[in-house]
N, C-alpha and C positions, 0 to 999 in steps of 0.2 A: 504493500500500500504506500510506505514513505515515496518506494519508486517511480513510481505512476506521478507521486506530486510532483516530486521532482522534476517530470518529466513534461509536466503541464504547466509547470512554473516558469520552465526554459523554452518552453513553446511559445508561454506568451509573451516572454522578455525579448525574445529573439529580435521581430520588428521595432524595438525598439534600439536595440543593438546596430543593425544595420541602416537606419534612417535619424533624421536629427533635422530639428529646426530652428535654421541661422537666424539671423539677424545682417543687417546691411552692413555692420561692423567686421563680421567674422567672414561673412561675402569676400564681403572686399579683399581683406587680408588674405585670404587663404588662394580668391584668383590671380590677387600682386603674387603669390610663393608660385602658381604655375604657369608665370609667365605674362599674362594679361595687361596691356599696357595700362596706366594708369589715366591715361584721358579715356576709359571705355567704363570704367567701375562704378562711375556713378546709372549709367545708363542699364548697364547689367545688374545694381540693385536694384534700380527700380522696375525692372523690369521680371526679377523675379520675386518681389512684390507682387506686382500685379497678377505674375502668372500662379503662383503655388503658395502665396503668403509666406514664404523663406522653405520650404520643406521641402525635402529631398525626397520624401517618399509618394509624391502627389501626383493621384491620378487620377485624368479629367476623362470624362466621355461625351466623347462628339457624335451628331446627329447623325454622319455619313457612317458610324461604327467602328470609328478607330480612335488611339485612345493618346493621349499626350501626356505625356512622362517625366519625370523628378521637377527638378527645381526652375530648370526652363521651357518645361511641360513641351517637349518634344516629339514628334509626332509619330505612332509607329507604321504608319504606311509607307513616311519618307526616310526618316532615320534611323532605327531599330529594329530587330528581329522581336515581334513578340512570342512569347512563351508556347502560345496553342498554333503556330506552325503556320499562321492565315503570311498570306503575301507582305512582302515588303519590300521596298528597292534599298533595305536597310544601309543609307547614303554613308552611316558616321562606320558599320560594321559592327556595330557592338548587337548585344542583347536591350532588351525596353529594362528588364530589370535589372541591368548593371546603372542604369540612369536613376535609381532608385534608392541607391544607396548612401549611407553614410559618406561616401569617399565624393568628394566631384567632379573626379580629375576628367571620368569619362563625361558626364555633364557637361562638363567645363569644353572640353575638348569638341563633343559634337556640337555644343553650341555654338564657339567658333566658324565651324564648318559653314553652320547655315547662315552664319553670316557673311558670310566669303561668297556662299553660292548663291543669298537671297537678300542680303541686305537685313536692315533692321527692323524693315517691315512684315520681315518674319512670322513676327511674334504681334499678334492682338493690341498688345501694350507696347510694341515698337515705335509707335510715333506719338502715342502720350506721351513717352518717355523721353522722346527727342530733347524737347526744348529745353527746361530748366532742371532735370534732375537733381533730389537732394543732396547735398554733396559729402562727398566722404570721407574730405580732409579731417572732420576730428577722428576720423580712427584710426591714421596714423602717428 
């Protein structure tokens, strides 16, 4: 019996292990550590504001049936491999739930991507975010 608990204990802990929700502070800082210029960082928090509220684990579902993923809610028709095998021209290579993770690096990296291939208007909240983004000089 303790085993079972045990084991439902670490079940439920699990997703919280693997997922976490930033703040524009911690954003910032950890995409300054992989590389992200810093004239982009205001824009990228707020824009994953608007897309996932700062969370990594965040998954939106779209009307056409596909589903947009972690913290810059990414799309899995064009970016990611979902889980249950349906199509995808998975653009970044990764899985939908490595973008879901604690770590951002893949986040961070395919979100790059689509900005190389699609501009800022990417993203829903790409040209809200244009103008004045809050800025994130004090979290350095």
């Amino acid at each position: 019996m303790r085993s079972f608990l045990v084991i439902c204990v670490l079940a439920l802990a699990t997703p919280a292990i693997l997922a976490r929700k930033m703040d524009r502070c911690s954003l910032a800082k950890e995409m300054s550590k992989l590389g992200v210029p810093r004239a982009q960082l205001a824009r990228w928090a707020c824009i994953a504001e608007h897309e996932s509220s700062f969370r990594t684990d965040a998954v939106g579902r779209n009307p056409d049936g596909s589903t947009s993923n972690g913290i810059f809610q990414l799309n899995d028709l064009y970016w990611c491999q979902p889980s249950n095998g349906k199509f995808s021209h998975n653009s970044c290579g990764t899985k939908c739930r490595d973008l879901r993770k604690h770590d951002i690096t893949q986040s961070v990296r395919c979100a790059q991507k689509v900005l190389r291939e699609r501009g800022w208007s990417a993203w829903s909240s790409g040209n809200s975010c244009s103008g004045n983004p809050p800025s994130i000089n004090n979290c350095f």
